[in-house]
mmCIF file of the N, C-alpha and C atoms, coordinates in Angstrom:
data_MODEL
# 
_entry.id   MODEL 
# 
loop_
_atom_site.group_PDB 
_atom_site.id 
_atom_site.type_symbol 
_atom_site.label_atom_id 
_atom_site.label_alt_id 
_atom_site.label_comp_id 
_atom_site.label_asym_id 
_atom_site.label_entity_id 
_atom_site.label_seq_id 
_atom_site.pdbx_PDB_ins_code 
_atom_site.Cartn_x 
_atom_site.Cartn_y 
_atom_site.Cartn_z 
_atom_site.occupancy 
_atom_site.B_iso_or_equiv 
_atom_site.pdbx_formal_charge 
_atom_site.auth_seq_id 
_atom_site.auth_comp_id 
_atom_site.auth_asym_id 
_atom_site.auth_atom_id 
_atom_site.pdbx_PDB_model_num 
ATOM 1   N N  . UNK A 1 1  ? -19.665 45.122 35.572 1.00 0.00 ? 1  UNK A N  1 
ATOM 2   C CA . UNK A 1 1  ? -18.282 44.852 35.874 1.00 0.00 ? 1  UNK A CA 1 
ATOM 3   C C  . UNK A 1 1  ? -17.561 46.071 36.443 1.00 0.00 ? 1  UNK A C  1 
ATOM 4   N N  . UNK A 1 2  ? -18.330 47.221 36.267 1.00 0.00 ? 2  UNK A N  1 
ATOM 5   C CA . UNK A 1 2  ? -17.713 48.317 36.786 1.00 0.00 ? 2  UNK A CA 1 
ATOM 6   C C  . UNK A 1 2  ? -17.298 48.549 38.212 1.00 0.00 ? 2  UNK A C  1 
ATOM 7   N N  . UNK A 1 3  ? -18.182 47.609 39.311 1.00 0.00 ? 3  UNK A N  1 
ATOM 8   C CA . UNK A 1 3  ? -17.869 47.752 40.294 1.00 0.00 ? 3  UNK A CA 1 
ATOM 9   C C  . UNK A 1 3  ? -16.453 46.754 41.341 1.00 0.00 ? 3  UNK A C  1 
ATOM 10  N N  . UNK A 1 4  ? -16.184 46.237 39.906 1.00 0.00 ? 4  UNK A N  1 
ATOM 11  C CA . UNK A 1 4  ? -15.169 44.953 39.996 1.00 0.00 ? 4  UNK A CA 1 
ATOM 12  C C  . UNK A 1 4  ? -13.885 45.798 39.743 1.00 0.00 ? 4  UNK A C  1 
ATOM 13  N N  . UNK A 1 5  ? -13.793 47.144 39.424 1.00 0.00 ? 5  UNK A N  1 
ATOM 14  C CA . UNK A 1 5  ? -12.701 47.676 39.092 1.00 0.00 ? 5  UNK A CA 1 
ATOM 15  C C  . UNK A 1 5  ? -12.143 48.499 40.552 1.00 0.00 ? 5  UNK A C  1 
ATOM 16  N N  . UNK A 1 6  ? -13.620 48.880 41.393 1.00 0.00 ? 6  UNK A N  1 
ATOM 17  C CA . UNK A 1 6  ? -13.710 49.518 42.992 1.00 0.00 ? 6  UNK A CA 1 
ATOM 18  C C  . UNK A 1 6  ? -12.508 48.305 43.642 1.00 0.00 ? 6  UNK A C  1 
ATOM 19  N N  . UNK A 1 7  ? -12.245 47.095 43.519 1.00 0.00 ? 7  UNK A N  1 
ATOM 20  C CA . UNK A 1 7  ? -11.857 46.223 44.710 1.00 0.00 ? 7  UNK A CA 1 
ATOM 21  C C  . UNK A 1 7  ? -10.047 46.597 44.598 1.00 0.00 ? 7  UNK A C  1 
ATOM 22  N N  . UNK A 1 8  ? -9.555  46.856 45.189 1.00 0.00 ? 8  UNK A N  1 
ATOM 23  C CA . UNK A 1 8  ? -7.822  46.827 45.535 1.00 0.00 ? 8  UNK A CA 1 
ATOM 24  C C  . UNK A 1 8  ? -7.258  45.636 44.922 1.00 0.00 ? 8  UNK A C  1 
ATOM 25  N N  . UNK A 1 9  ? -6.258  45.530 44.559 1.00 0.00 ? 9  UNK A N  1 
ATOM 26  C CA . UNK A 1 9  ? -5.423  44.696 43.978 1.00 0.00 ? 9  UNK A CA 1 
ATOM 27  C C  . UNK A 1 9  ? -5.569  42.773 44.914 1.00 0.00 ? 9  UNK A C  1 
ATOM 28  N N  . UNK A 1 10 ? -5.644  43.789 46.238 1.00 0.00 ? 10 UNK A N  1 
ATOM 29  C CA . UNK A 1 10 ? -5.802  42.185 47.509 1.00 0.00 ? 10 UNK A CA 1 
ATOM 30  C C  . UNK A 1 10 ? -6.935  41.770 47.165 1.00 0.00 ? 10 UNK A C  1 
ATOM 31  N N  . UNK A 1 11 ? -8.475  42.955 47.725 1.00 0.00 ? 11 UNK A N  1 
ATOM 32  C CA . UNK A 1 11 ? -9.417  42.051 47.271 1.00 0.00 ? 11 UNK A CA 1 
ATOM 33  C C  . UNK A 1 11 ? -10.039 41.349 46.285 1.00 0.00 ? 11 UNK A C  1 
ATOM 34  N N  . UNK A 1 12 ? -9.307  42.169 44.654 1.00 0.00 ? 12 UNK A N  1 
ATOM 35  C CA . UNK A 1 12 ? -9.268  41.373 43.762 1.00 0.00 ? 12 UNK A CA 1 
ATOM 36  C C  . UNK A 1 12 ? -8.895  40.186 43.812 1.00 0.00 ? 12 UNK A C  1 
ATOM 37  N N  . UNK A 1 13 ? -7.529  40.358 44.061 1.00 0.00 ? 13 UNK A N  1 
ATOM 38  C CA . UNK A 1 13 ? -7.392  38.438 44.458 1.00 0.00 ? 13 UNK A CA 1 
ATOM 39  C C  . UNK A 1 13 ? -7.789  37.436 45.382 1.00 0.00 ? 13 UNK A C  1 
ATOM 40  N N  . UNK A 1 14 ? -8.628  38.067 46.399 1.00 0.00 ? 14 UNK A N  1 
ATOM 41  C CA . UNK A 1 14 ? -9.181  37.088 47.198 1.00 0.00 ? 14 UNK A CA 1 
ATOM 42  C C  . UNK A 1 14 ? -10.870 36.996 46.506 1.00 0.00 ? 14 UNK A C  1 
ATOM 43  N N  . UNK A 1 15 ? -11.209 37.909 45.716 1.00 0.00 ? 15 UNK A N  1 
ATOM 44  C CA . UNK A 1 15 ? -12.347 37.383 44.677 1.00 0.00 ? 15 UNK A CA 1 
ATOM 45  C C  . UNK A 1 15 ? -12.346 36.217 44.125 1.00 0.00 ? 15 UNK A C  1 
ATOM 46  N N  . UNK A 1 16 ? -10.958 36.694 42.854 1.00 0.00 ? 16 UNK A N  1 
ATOM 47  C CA . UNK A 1 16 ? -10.597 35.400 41.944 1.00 0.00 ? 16 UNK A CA 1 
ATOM 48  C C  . UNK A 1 16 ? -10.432 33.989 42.366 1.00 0.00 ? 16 UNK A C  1 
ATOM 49  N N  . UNK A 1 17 ? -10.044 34.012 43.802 1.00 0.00 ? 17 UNK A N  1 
ATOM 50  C CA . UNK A 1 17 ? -9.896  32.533 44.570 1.00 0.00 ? 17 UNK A CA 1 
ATOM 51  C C  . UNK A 1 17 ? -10.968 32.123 45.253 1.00 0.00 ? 17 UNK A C  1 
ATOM 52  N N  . UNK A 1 18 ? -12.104 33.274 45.435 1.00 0.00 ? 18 UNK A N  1 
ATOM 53  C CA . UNK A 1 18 ? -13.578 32.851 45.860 1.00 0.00 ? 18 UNK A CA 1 
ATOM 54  C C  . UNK A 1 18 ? -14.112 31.737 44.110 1.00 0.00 ? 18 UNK A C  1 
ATOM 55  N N  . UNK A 1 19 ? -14.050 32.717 43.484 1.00 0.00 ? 19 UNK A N  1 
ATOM 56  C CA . UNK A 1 19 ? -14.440 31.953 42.547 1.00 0.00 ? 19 UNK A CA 1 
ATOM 57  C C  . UNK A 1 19 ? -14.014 30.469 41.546 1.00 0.00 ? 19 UNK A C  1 
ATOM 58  N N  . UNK A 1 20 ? -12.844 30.423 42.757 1.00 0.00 ? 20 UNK A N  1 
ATOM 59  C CA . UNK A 1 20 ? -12.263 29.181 42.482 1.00 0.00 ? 20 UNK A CA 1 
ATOM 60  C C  . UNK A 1 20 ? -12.664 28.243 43.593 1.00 0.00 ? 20 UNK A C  1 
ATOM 61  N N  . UNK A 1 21 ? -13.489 28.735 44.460 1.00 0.00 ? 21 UNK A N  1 
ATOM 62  C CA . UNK A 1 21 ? -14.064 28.179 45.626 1.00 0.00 ? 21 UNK A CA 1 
ATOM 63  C C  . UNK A 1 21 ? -12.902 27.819 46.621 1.00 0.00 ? 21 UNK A C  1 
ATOM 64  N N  . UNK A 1 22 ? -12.366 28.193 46.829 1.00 0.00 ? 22 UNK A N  1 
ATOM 65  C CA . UNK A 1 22 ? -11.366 28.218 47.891 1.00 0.00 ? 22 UNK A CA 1 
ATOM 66  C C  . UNK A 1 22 ? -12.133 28.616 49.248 1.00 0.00 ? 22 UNK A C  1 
ATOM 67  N N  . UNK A 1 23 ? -11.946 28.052 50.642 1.00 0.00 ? 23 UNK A N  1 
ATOM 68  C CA . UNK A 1 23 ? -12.515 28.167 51.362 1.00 0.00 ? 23 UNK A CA 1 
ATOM 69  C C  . UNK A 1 23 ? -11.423 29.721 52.280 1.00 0.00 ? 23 UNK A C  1 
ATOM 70  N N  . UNK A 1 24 ? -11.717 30.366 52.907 1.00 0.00 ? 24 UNK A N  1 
ATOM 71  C CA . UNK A 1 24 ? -10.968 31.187 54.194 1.00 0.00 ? 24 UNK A CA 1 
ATOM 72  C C  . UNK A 1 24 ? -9.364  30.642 54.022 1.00 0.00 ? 24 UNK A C  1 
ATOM 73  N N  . UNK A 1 25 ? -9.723  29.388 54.561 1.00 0.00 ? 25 UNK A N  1 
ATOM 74  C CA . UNK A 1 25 ? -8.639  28.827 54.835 1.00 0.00 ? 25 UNK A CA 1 
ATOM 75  C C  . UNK A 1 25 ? -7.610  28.689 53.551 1.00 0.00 ? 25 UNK A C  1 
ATOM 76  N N  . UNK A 1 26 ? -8.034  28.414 52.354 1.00 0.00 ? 26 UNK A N  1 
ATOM 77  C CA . UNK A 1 26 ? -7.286  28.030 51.632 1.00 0.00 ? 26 UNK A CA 1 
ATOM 78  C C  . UNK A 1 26 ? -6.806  29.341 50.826 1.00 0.00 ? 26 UNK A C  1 
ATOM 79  N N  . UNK A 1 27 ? -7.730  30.793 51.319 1.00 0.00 ? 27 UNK A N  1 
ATOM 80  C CA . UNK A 1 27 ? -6.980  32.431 50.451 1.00 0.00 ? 27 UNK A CA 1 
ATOM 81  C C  . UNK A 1 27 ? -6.496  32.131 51.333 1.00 0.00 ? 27 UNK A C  1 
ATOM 82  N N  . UNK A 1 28 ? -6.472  32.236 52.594 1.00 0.00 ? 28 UNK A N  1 
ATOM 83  C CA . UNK A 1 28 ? -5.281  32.709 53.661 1.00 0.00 ? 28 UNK A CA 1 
ATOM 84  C C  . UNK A 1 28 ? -3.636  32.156 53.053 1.00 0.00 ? 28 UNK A C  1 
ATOM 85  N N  . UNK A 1 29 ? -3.956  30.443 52.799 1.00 0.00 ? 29 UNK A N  1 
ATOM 86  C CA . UNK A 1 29 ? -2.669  29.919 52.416 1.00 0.00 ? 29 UNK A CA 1 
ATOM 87  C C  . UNK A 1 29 ? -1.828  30.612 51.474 1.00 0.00 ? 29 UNK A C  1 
ATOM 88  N N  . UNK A 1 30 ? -2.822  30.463 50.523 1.00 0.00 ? 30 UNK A N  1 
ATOM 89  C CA . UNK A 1 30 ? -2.203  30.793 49.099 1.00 0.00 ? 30 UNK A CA 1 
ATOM 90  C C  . UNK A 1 30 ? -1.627  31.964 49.096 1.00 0.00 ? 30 UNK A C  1 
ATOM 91  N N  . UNK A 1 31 ? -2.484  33.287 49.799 1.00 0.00 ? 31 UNK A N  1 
ATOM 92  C CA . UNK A 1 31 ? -1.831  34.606 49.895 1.00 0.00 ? 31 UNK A CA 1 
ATOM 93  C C  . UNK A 1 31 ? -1.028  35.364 51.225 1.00 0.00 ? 31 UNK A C  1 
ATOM 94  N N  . UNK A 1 32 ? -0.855  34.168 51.871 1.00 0.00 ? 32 UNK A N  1 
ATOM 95  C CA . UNK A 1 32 ? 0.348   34.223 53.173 1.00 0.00 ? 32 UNK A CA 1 
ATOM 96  C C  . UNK A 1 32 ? -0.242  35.488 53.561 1.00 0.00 ? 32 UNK A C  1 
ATOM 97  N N  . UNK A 1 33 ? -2.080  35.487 54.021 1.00 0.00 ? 33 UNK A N  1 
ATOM 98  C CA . UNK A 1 33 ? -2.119  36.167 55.037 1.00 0.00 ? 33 UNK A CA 1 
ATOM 99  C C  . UNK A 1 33 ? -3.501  35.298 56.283 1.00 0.00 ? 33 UNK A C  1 
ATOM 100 N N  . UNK A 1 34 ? -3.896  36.204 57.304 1.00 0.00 ? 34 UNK A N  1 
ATOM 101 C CA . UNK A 1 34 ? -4.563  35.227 58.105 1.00 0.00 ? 34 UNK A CA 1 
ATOM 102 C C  . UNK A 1 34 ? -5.900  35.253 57.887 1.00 0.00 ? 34 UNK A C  1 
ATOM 103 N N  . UNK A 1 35 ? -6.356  34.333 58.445 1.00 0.00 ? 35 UNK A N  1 
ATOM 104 C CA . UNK A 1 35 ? -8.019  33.679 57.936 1.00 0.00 ? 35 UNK A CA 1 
ATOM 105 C C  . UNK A 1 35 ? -8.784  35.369 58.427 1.00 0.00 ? 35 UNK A C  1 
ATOM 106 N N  . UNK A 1 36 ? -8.089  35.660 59.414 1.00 0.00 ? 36 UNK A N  1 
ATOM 107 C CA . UNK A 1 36 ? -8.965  37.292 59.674 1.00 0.00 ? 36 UNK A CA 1 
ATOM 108 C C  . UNK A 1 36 ? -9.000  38.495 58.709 1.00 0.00 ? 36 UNK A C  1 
ATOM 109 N N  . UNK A 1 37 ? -7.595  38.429 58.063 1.00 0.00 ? 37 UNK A N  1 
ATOM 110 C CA . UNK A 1 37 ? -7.820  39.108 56.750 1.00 0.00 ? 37 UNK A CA 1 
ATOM 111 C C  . UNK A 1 37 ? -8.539  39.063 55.940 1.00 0.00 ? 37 UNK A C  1 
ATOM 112 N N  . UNK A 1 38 ? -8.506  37.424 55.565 1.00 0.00 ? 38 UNK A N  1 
ATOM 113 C CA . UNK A 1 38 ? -9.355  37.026 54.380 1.00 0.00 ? 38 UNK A CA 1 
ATOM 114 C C  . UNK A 1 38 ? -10.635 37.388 54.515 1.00 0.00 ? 38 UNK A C  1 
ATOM 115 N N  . UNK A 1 39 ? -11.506 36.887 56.011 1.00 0.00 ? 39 UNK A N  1 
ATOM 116 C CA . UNK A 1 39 ? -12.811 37.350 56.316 1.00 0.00 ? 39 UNK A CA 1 
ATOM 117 C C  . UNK A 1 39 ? -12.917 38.996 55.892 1.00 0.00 ? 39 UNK A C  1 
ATOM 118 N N  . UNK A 1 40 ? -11.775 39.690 56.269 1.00 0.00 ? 40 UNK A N  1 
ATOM 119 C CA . UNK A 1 40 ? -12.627 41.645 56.264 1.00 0.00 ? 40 UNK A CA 1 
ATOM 120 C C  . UNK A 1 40 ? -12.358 41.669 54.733 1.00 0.00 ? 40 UNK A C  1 
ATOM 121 N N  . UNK A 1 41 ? -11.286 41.042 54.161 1.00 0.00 ? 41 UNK A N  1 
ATOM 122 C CA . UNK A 1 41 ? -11.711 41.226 52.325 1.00 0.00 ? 41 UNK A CA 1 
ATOM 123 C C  . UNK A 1 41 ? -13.086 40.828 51.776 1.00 0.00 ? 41 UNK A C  1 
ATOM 124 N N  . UNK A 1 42 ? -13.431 39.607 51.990 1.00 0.00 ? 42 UNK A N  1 
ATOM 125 C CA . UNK A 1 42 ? -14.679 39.043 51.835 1.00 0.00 ? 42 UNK A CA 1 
ATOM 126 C C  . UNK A 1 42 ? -15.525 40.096 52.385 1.00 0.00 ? 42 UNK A C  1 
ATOM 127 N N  . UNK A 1 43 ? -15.342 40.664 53.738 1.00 0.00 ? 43 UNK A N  1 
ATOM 128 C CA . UNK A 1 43 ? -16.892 41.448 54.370 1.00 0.00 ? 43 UNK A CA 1 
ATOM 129 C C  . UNK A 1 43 ? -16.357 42.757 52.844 1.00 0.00 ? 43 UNK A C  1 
ATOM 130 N N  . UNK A 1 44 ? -15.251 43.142 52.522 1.00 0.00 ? 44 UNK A N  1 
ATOM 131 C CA . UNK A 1 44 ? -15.580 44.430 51.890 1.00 0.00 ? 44 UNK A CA 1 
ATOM 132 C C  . UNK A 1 44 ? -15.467 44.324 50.729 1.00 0.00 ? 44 UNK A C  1 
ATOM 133 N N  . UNK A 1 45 ? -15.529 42.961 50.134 1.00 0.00 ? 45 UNK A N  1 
ATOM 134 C CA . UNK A 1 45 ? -15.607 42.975 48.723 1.00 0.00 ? 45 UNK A CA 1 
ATOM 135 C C  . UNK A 1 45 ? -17.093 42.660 48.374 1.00 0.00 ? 45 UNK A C  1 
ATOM 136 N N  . UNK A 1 46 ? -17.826 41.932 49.238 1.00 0.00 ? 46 UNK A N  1 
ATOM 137 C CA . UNK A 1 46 ? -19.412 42.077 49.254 1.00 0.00 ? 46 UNK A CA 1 
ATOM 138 C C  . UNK A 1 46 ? -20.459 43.005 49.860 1.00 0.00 ? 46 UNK A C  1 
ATOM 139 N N  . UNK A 1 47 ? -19.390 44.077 49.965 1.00 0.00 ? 47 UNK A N  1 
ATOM 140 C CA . UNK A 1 47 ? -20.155 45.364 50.774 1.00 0.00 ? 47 UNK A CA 1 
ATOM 141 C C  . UNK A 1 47 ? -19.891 46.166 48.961 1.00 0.00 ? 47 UNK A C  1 
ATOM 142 N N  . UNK A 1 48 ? -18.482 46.252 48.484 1.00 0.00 ? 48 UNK A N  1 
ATOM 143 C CA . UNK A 1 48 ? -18.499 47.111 47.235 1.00 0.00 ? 48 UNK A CA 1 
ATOM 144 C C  . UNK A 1 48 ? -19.436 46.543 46.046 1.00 0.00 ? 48 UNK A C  1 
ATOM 145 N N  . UNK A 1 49 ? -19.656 44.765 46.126 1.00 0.00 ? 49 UNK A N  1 
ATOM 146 C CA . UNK A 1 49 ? -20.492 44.229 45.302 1.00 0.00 ? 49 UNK A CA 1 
ATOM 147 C C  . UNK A 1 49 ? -21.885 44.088 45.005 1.00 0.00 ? 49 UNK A C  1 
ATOM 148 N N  . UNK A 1 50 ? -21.866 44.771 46.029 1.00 0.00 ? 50 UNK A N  1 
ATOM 149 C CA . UNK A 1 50 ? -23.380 44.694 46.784 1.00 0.00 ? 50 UNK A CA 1 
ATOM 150 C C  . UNK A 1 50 ? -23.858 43.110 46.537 1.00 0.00 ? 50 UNK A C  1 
ATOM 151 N N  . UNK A 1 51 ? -23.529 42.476 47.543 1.00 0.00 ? 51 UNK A N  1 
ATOM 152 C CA . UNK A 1 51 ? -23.911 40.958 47.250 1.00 0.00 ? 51 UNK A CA 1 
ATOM 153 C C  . UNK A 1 51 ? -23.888 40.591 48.546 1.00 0.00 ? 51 UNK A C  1 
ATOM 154 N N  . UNK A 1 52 ? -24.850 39.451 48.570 1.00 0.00 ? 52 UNK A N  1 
ATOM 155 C CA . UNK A 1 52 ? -25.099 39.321 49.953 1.00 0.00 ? 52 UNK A CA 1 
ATOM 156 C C  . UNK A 1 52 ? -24.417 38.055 50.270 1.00 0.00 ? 52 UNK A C  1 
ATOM 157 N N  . UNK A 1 53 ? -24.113 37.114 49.663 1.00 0.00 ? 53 UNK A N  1 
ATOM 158 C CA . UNK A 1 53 ? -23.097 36.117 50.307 1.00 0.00 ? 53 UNK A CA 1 
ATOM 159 C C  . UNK A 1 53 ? -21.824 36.084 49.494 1.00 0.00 ? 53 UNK A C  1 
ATOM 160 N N  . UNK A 1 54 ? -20.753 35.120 50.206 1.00 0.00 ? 54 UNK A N  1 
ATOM 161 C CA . UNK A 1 54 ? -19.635 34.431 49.429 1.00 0.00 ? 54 UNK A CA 1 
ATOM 162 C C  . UNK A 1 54 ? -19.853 33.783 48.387 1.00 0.00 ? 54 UNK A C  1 
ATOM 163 N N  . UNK A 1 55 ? -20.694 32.820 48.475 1.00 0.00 ? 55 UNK A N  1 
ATOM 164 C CA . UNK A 1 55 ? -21.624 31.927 47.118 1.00 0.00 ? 55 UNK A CA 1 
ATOM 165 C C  . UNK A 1 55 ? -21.352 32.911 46.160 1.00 0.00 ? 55 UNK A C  1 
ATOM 166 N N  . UNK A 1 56 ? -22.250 34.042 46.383 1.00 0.00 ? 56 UNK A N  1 
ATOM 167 C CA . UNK A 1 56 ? -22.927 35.438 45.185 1.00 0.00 ? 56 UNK A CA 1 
ATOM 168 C C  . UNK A 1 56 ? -21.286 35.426 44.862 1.00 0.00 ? 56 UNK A C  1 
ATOM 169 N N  . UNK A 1 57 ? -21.029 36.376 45.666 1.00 0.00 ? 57 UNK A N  1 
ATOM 170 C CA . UNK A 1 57 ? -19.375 36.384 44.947 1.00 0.00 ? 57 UNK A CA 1 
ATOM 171 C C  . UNK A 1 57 ? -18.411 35.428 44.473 1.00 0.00 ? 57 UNK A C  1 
ATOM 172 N N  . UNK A 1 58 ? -18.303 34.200 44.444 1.00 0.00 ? 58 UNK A N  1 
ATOM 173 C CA . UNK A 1 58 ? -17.675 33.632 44.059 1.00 0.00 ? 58 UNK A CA 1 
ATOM 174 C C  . UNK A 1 58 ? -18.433 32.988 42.376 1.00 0.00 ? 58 UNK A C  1 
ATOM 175 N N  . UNK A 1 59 ? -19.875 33.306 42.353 1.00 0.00 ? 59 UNK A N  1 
ATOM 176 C CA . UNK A 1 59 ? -20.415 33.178 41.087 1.00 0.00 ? 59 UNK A CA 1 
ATOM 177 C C  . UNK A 1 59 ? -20.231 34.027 40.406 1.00 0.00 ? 59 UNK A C  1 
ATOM 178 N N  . UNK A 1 60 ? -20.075 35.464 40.711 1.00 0.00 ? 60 UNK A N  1 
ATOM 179 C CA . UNK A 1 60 ? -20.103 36.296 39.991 1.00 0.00 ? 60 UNK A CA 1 
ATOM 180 C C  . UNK A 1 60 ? -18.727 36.371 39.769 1.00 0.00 ? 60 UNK A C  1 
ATOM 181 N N  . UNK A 1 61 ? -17.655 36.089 40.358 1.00 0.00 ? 61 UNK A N  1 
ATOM 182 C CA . UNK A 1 61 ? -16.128 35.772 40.319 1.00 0.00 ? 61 UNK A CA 1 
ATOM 183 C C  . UNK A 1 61 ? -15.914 34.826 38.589 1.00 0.00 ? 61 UNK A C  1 
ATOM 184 N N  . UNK A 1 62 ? -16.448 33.646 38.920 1.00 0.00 ? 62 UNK A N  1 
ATOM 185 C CA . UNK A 1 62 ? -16.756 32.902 38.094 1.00 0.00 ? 62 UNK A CA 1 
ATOM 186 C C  . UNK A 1 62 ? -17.012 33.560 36.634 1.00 0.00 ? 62 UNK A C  1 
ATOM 187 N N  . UNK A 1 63 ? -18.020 34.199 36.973 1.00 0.00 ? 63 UNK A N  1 
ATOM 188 C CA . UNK A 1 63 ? -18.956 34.609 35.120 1.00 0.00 ? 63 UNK A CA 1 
ATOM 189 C C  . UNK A 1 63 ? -17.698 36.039 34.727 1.00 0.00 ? 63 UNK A C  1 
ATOM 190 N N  . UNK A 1 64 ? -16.905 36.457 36.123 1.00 0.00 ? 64 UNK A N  1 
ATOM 191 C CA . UNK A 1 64 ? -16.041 37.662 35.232 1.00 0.00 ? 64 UNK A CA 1 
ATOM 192 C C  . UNK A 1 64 ? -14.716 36.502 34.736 1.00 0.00 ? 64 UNK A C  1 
ATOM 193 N N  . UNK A 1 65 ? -14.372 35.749 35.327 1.00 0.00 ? 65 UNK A N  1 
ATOM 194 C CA . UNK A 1 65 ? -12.998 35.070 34.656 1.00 0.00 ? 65 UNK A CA 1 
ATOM 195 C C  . UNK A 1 65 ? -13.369 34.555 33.593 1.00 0.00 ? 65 UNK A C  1 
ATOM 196 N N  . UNK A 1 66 ? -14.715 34.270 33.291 1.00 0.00 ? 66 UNK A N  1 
ATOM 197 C CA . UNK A 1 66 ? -15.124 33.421 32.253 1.00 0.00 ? 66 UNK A CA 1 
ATOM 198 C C  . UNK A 1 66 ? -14.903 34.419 30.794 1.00 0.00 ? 66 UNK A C  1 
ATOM 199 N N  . UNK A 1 67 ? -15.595 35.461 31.450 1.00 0.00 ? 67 UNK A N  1 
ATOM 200 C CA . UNK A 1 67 ? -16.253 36.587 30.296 1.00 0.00 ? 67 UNK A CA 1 
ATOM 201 C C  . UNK A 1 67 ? -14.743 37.042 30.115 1.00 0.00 ? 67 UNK A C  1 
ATOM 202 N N  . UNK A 1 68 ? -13.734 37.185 30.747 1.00 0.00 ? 68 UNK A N  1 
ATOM 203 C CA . UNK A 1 68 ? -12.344 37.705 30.531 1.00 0.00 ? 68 UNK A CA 1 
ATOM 204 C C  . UNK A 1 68 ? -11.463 36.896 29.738 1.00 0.00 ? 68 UNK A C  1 
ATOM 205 N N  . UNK A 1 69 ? -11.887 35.749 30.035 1.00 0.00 ? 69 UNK A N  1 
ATOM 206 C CA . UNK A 1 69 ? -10.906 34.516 29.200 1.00 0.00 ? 69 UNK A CA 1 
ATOM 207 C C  . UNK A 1 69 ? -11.893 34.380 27.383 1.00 0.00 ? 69 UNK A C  1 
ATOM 208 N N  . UNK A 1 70 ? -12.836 34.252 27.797 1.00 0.00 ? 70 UNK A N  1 
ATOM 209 C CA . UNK A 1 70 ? -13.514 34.766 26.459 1.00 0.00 ? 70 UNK A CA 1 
ATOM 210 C C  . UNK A 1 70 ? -13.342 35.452 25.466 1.00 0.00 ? 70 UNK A C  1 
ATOM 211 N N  . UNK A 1 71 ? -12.755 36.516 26.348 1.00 0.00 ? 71 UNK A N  1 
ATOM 212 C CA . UNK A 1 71 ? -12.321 38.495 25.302 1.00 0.00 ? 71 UNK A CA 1 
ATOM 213 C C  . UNK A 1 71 ? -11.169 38.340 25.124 1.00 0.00 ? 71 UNK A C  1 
ATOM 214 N N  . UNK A 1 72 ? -10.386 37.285 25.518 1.00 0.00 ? 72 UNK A N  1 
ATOM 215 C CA . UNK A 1 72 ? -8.993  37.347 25.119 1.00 0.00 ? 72 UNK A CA 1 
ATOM 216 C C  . UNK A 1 72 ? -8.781  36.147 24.241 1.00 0.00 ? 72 UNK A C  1 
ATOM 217 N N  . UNK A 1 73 ? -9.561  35.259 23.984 1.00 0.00 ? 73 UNK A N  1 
ATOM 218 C CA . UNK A 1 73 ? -9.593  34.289 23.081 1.00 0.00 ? 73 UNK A CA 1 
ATOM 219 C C  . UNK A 1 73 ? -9.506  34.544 21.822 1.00 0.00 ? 73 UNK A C  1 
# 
């Protein structure tokens, strides 16, 4: 999880909405910016994750909200 702390406040949140499976289109909406943004967050949040797709990241998105909602239970 340590490398989940490397991502900026943005690409944190365009993680958390990968792992809500949100497509390009639908971070762009939600965070009123453009589908081109969203793509270079995605290219540099799976460059700091070392992960090779969106899938990867949005699973591994997944198992940290999980494991977070867990520790606060």
């Amino acid at each position: 999880m340590r490398r989940i702390e490397e991502l900026t406040d943005r690409e944190f949140d365009v993680f958390i909405l990968l792992g809500r499976g949100l497509s390009n289109q639908g971070i762009s909406t939600s965070l009123y910016v453009t589908e081109r943004t969203v793509k270079s967050h995605v290219t540099r949040i799976l460059a700091k994750l070392q992960l090779d797709s969106r899938l990867q990241a949005g699973l591994v998105a997944q198992a940290y909200t999980h494991r977070v909602a867990s520790n606060s239970a």
